[in-house]
ROMIDO-465325 format. One line per 3 residues: number of its first residue (from 0); their letters; for each residue x, y, z of C-alpha. Coordinates in nm, 4 decimals. Example, Ala and Ser with C-alpha at 12.3 -4.5 7.8 and 13.67 -1.06 7.14 Angstrom:
0) as) 1.2300:-0.4500:0.7800  1.3670:-0.1060:0.7140
% end
This chain:
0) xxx) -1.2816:-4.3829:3.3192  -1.4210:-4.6663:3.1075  -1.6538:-4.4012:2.9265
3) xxx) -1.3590:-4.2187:2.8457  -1.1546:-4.5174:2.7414  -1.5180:-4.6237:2.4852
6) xxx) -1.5323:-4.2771:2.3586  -1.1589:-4.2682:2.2529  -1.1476:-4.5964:2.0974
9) xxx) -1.4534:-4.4489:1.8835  -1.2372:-4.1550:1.8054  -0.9596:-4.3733:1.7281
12) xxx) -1.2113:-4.5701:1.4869  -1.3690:-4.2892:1.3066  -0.9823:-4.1686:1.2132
15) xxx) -0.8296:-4.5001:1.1214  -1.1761:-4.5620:0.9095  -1.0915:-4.1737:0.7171
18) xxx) -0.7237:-4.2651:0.6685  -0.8478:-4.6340:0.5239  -1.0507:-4.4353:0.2824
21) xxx) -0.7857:-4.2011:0.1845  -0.5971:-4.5377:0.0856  -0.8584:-4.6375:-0.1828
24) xxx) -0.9266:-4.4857:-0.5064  -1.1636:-4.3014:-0.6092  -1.4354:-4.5856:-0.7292
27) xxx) -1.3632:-4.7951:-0.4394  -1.4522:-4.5262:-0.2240  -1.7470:-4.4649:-0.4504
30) xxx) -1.8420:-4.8251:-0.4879  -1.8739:-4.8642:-0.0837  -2.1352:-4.5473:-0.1173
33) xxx) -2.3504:-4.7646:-0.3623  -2.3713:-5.0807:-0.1268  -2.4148:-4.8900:0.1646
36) xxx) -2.6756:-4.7323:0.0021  -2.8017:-5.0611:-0.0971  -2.7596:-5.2534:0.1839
39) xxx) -2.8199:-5.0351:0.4990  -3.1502:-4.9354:0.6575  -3.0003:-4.5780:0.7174
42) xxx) -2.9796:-4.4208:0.3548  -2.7953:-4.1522:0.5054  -2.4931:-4.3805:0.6440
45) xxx) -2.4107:-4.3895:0.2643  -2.3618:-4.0050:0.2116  -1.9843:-4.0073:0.3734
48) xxx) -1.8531:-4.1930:0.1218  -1.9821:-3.9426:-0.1560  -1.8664:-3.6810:0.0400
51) xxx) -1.4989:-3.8289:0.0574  -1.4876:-3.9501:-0.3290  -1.5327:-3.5364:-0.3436
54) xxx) -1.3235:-3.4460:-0.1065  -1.0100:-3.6889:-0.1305  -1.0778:-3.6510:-0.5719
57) xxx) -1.2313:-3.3367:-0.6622  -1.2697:-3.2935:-1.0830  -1.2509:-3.6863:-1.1233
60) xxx) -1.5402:-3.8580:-1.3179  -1.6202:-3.9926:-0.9732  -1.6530:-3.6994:-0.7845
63) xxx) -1.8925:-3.5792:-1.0662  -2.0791:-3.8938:-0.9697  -2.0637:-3.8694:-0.6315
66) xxx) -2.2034:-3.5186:-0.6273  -2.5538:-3.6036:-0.7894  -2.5346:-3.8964:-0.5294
69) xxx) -2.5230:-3.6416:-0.2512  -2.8190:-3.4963:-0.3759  -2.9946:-3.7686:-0.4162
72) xxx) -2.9238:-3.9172:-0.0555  -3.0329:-3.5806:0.1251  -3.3496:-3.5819:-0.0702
75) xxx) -3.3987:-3.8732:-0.0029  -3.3759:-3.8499:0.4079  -3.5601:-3.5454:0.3611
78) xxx) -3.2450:-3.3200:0.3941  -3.4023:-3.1043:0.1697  -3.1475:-2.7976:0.1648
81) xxx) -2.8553:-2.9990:0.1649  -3.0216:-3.1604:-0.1626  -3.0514:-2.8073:-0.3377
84) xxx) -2.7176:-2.7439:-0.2183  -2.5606:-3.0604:-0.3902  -2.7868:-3.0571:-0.6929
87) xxx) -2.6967:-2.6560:-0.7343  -2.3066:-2.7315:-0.7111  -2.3415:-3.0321:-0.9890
90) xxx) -2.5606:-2.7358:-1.2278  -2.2414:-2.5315:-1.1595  -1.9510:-2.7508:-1.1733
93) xxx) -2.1147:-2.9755:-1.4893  -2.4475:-2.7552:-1.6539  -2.4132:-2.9589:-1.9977
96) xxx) -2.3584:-3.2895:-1.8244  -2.5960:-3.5745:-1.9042  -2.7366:-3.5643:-1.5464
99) xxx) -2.7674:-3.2010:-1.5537  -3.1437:-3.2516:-1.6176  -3.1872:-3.4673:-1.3048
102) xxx) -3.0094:-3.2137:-1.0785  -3.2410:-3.0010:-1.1836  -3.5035:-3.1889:-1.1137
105) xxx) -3.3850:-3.2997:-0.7735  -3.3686:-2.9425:-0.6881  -3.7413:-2.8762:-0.7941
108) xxx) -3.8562:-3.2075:-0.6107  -3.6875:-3.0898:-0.2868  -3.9067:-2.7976:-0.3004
111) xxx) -4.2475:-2.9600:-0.4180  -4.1548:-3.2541:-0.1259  -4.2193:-3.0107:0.0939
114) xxx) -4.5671:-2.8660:-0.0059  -4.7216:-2.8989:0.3133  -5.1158:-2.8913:0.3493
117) xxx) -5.3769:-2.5958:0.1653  -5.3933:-2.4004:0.5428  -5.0075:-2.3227:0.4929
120) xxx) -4.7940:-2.0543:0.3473  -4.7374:-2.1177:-0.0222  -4.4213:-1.9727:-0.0638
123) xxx) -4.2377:-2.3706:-0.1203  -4.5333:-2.4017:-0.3380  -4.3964:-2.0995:-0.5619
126) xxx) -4.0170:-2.2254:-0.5481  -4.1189:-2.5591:-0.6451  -4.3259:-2.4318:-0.9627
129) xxx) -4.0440:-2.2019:-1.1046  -3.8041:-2.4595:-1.0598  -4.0615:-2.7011:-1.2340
132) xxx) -4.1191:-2.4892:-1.5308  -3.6977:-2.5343:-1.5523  -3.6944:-2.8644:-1.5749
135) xxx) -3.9976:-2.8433:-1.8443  -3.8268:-2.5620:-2.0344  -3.4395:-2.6026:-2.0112
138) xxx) -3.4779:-3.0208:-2.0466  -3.8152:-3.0559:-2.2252  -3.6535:-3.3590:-2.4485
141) xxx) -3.5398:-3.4986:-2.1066  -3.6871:-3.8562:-1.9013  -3.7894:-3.6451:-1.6652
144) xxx) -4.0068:-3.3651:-1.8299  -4.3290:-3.5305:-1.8047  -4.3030:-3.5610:-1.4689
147) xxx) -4.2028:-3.2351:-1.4229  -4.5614:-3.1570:-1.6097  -4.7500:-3.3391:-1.3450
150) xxx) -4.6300:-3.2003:-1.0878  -4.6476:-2.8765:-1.1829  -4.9744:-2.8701:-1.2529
153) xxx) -5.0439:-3.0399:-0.9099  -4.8646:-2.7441:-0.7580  -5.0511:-2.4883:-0.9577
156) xxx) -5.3939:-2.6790:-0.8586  -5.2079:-2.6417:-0.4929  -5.2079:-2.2505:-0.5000
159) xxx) -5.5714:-2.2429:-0.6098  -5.6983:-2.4243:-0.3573  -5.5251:-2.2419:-0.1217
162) xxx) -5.7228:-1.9026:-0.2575  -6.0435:-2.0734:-0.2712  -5.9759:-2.1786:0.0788
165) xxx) -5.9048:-1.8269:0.1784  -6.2379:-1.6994:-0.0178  -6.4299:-1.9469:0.1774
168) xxx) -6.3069:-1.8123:0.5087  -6.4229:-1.5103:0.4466  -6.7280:-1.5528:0.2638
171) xxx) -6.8459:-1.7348:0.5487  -6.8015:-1.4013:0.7456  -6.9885:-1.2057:0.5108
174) xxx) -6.6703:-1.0087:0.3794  -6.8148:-1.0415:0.0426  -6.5643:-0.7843:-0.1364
177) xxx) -6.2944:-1.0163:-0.0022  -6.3832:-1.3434:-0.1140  -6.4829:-1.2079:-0.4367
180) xxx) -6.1333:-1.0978:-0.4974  -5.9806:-1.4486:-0.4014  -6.2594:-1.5961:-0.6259
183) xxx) -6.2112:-1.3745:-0.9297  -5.8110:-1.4841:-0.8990  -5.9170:-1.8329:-0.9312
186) xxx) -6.1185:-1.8025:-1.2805  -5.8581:-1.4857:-1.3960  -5.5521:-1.6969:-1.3184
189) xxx) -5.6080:-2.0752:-1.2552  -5.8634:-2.1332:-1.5254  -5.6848:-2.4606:-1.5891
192) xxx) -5.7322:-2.6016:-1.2225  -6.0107:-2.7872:-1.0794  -6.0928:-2.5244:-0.8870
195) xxx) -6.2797:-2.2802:-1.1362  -6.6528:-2.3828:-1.1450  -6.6611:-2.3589:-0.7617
198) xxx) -6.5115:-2.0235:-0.7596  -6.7512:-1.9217:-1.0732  -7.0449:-2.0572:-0.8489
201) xxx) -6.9377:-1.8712:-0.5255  -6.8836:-1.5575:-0.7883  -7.2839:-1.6108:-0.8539
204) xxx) -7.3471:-1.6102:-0.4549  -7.1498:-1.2985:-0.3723  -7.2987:-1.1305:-0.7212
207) xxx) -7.6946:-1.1921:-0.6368  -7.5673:-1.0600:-0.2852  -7.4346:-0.7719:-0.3583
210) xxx) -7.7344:-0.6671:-0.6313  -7.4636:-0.7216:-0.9500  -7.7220:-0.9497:-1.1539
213) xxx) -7.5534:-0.8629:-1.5161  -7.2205:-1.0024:-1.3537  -7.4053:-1.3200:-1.1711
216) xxx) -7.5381:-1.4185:-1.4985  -7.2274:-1.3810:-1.7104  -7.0436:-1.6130:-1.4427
219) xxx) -7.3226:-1.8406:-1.4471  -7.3052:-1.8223:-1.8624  -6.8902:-1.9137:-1.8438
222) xxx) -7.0157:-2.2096:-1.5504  -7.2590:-2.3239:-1.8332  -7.0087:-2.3424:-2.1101
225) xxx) -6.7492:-2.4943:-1.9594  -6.8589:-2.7061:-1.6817  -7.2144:-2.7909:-1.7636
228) xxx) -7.1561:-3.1418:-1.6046  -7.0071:-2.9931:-1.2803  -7.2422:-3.0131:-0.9573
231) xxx) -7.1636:-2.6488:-0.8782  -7.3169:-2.5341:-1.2176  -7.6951:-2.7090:-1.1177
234) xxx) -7.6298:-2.4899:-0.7907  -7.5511:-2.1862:-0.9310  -7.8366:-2.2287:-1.2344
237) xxx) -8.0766:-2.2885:-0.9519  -7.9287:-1.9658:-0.7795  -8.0255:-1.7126:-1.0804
240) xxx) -8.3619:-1.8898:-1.1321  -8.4669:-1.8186:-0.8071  -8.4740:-1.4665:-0.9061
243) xxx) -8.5779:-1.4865:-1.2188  -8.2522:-1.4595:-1.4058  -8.0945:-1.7321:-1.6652
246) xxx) -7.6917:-1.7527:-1.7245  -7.6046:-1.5342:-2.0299  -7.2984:-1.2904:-2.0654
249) xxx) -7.4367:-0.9002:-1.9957  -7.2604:-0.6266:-1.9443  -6.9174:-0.5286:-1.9959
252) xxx) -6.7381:-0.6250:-1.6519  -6.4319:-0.8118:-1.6065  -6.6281:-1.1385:-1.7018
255) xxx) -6.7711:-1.0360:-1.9891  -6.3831:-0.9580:-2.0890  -6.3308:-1.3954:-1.9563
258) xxx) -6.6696:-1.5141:-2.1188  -6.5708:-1.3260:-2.4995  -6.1818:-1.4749:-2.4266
261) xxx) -6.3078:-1.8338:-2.3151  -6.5932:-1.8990:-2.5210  -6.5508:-1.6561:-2.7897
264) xxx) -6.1809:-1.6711:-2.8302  -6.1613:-1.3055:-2.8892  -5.8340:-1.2151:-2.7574
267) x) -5.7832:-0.9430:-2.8402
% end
């Protein structure tokens, strides 16, 4: 009987507390969001109030406000989909709004938040680069483009370490036709990361393997160009002189098509 009793008197609580809300106006409602928000160790305990400035005043300046606050308070507990889902309603409701740059960037935040470690599927790694590359193109002028930049080029480094990861794996096994397929997506499309002189040097292992020496030497050429001070390019120099080969573009393989592109600058 006396839990019953506590639980109703909670009940009775939680209603009175909605109907004192509904007596307030719309920035008093939204003012008790901020300084919960400021105040209380629970982030979260501030996102009713945002939600009720919405509810109890929809298409008020304040329920504009109170939107991008709901997206920012489930990012920021980590409520990652309710962020999108906030941040996506404010790009719908308001897209040429002032803030409409930072919804957008909340959205791609709640997706690069939650790049998890190389081993892992990339697929949040993908979402959180195209909704980057928003941010960078659709708000380049914007406070939060440069950030944007960083991150996506963190993300970008992400997915290439994720293929040299896989290459690894299965060079180690001796599944040389793999790897080499991982490692040739590295220097074809994530030339910019710090990835590509390792995957140029483990293109020279599986190359003097496999008995390919024009197409060793033209990865060890690139290696030498570009990243001369790199540890991995001593390796793989040492690698072709130890059979009597030097790096220098031969041949007309897909490398020689990277090494004329890269160092020549023939594009075309």
């Amino acid at each position: 009987m006396l839990l019953a009793v506590t639980l109703s008197a909670c009940g009775g609580n939680r209603g009175s507390e909605s109907e004192s809300l509904e007596n307030l106006t719309a920035e008093e409602i939204y003012r008790k969001g901020e300084l919960e928000l400021e105040t209380s160790r629970k982030a979260g305990d501030s996102l009713r109030y945002f939600q009720e400035v919405e509810r109890l005043y929809p298409y008020t300046e304040y329920a504009r406000r109170a939107l991008i606050m709901q997206a920012f308070v489930n990012h920021k507990t980590k409520k990652y989909e309710e962020a999108r889902a906030a941040a996506q309603r404010f790009l719908d409701f308001y897209p040429d709004d002032e803030d409409a740059a930072y919804a957008q960037y909340l959205m791609a935040l709640s997706y690069y938040d939650q790049i998890e470690d190389v081993g892992r599927d990339q697929g949040l790694t993908f979402q959180a680069l195209l909704a980057l590359r928003e941010v960078i193109e659709k708000y380049p002028d914007s406070e939060y483009a440069s950030s944007a930049i960083l991150k996506f080029d963190l993300a970008f480094d992400h997915l290439a370490a994720k293929e040299m990861e896989i290459g690894r794996f299965y060079l180690k096994r001796r599944h040389y036709t793999a790897a080499l397929n991982r490692f040739r997506t590295v220097v074809q499309d994530y030339q910019t990361t710090t990835h590509t002189a390792e995957a140029l040097y483990r293109l020279i292992e599986i190359y003097l393997v496999l008995g390919f020496e024009a197409e060793a030497q033209t990865a060890g050429a690139i290696l030498g160009h570009n990243y001369q001070s790199s540890p991995f390019y001593q390796d793989g120099y040492n690698l072709l002189k130890g059979k009597g080969l030097a790096p220098e573009a031969r041949g007309d393989s897909w490398l020689s098509q990277i090494y004329r592109q890269m160092i020549r600058g023939e594009w075309l």
